[in-house]
C-alpha positions in Angstrom: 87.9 -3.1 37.2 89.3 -2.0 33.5 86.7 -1.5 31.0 89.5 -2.4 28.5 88.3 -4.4 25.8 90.8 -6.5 24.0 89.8 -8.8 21.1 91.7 -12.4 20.5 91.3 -13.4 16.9 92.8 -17.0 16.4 91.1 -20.2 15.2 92.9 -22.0 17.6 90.2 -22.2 20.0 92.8 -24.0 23.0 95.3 -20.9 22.5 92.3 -18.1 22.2 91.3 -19.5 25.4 94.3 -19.5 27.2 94.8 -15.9 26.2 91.2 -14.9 26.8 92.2 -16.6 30.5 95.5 -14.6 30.6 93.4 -11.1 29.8 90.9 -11.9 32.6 93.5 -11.8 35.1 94.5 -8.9 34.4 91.3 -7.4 34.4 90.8 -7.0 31.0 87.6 -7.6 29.0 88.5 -10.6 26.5 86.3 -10.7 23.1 87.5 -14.0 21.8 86.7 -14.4 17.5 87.9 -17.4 15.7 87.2 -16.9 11.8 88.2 -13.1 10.2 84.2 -13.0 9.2 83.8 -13.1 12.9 86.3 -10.6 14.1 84.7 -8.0 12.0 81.6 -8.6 13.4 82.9 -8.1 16.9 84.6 -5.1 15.8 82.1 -3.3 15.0 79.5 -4.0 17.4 82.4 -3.8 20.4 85.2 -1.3 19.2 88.1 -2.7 20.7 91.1 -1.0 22.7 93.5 -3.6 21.3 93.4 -6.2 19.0 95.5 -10.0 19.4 95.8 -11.2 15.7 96.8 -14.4 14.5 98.4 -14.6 11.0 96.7 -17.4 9.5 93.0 -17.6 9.7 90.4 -20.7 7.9 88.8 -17.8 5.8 91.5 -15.0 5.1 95.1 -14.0 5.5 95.7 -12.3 9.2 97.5 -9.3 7.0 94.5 -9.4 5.1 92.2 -8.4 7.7 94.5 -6.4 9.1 93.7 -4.1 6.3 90.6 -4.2 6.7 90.2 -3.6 10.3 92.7 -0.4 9.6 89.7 1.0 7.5 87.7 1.3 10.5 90.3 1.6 13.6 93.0 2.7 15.0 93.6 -0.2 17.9 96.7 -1.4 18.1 97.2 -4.4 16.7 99.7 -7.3 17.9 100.3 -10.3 15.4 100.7 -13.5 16.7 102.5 -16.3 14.7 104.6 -19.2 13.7 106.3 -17.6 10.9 109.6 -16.5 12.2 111.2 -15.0 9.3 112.1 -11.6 9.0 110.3 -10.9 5.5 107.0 -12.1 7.4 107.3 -9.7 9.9 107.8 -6.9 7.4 104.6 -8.4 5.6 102.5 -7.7 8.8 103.7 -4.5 9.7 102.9 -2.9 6.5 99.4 -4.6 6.8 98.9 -1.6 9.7 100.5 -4.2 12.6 101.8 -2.5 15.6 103.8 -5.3 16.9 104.7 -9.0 15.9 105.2 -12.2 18.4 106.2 -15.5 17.7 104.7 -18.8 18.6 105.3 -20.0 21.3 105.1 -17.0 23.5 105.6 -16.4 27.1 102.3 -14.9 29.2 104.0 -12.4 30.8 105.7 -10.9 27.3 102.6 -10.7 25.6 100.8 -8.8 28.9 103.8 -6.4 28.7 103.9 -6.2 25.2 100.0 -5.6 25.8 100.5 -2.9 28.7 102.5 -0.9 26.4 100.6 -0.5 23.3 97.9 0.5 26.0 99.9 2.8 27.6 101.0 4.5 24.0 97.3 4.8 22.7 96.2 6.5 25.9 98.9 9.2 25.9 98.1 9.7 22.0 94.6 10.2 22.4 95.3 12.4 25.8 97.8 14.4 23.7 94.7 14.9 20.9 92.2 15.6 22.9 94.5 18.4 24.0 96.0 19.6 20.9 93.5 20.3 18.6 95.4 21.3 14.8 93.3 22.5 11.7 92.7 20.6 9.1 95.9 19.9 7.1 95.5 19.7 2.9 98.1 19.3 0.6 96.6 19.8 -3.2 99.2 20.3 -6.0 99.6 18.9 -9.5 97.5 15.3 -9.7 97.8 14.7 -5.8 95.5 16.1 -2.7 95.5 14.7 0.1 94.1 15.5 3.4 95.1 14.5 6.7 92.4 15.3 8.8 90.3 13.0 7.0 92.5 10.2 5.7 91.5 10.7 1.9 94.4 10.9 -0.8 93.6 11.6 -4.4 96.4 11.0 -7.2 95.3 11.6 -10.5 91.5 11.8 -10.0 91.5 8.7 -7.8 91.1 7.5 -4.4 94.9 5.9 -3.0 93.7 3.4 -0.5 96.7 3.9 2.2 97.6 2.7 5.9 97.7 4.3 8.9 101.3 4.1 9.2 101.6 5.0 5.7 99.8 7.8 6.5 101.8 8.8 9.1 105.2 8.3 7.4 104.1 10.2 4.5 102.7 13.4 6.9 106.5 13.1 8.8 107.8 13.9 5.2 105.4 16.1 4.1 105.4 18.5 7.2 109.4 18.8 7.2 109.8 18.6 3.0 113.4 20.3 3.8 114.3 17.9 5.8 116.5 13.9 5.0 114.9 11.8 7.8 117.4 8.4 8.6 115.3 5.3 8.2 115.8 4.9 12.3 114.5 8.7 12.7 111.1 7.8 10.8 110.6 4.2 13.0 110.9 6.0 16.0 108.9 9.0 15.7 105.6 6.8 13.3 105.9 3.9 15.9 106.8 5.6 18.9 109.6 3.1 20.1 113.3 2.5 20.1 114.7 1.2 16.2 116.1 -2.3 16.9 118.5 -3.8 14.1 116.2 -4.7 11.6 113.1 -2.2 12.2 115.3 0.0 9.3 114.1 -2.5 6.6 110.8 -2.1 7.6 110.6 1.5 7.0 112.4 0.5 3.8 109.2 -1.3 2.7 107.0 1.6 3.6 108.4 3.8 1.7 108.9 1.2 -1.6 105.0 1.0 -1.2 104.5 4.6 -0.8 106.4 5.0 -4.1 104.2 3.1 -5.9 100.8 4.0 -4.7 101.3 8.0 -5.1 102.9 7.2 -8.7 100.1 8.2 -11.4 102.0 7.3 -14.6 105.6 5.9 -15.9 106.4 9.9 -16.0 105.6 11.0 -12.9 108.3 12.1 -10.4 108.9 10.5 -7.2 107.2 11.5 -4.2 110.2 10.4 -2.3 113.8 11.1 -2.7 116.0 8.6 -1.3 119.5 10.4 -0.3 121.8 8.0 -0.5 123.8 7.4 2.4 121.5 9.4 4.9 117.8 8.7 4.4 114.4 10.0 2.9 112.9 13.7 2.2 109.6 14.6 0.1 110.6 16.4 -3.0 109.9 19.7 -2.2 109.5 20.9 -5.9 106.4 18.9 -6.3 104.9 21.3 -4.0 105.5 24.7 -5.7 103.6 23.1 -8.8 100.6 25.0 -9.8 
């Protein structure tokens, strides 16, 4: 039997059931939470492999929590929702989402959708358990920031960033030579094919990035966009004293 714990966070105690019954048969370990209070609580005393997360909760925004949850893990998280606009999708990727379903959904596309993100996880942590890099720190000018750790520093102060955000920004940083298409950065952060809109999600990391590594109006950007071809770090920043 899997040992796989997945956590169901929806207020909607019919459809947390019926997924919690869908996870069962499949030998997962279901760890049902109905209020965002709640799901932290699980969190931390069961550490989840994957977390189910609907948008809208009775005491906080599913993006929301999202965040917070990103503080603490690395699970993948799939959004469940009504919203069906593209925007909202955007929203809840930034938030550190890993995937997005509408309501209603079919059983067997959220197992495979499930099975996947599974599947991706265990090959990451198999790959970092076998690869083992040293600590990379980039200090320079009013910005540090180390990967190993998470932390980033501009100006003195602590930039509170995602995990993807993270992991867009280290694509950039380790190849600062190189203009990455918006398609070439969604497939190698989330690890899956760019479909016709996934571009404008990328878009919206990178706007954000902007503005959380910008100190002051005079600062330069972190990120160059090269018009008609993509996004590179701006190398110069790094031969600062």
């Amino acid at each position: 039997m899997s040992k796989t714990k997945i956590m169901v966070v929806d207020d909607d105690k019919a459809i947390n059931k019926l997924i919690c019954s869908y996870l069962t048969k499949e030998a997962y370990i279901p760890l049902p939470a109905y209020t965002g209070e709640e799901s932290l609580a699980v969190l931390k005393k069961e550490n989840p492999d994957l977390i189910i997360l609907d948008v809208m909760l009775p005491d906080t925004d599913g993006t929301n929590l999202s965040l917070e949850i990103r503080n603490v893990s690395n699970a993948p998280i799939i959004f469940l929702s009504c919203k069906t606009r593209e925007i909202d999708k955007i929203i809840a990727l930034s938030a550190g989402g890993d995937d997005y379903i509408t309501k209603p959904f079919m059983a067997g596309e959220l197992i495979a959708r499930i099975k996947a993100h599974l599947r991706r996880q265990k090959s990451l942590v198999r790959y970092a358990e076998s690869h083992t890099p040293p600590a990379q720190v980039y200090e320079f000018g009013k910005f540090k920031i180390d990967f190993s750790t998470h932390e980033c520093l501009v100006g003195g102060k602590e930039v509170n960033l995602t995990l993807k955000e993270f992991e867009v920004l280290k694509l950039l940083m380790d190849n600062p030579r190189k203009v990455f298409p918006a398609s070439q950065i969604f497939e190698t952060v989330w690890k899956t094919d760019c479909m016709e809109n996934d571009a404008k999600t990328v878009m919206v990391y990178i706007s954000t990035l902007r503005k959380k590594l910008k100190h002051g109006a005079g600062d330069p950007e972190f990120i160059i966009n090269v018009r008609g071809v993509g996004y590179k770090f701006n190398q110069s920043l790094m031969k600062e004293d």
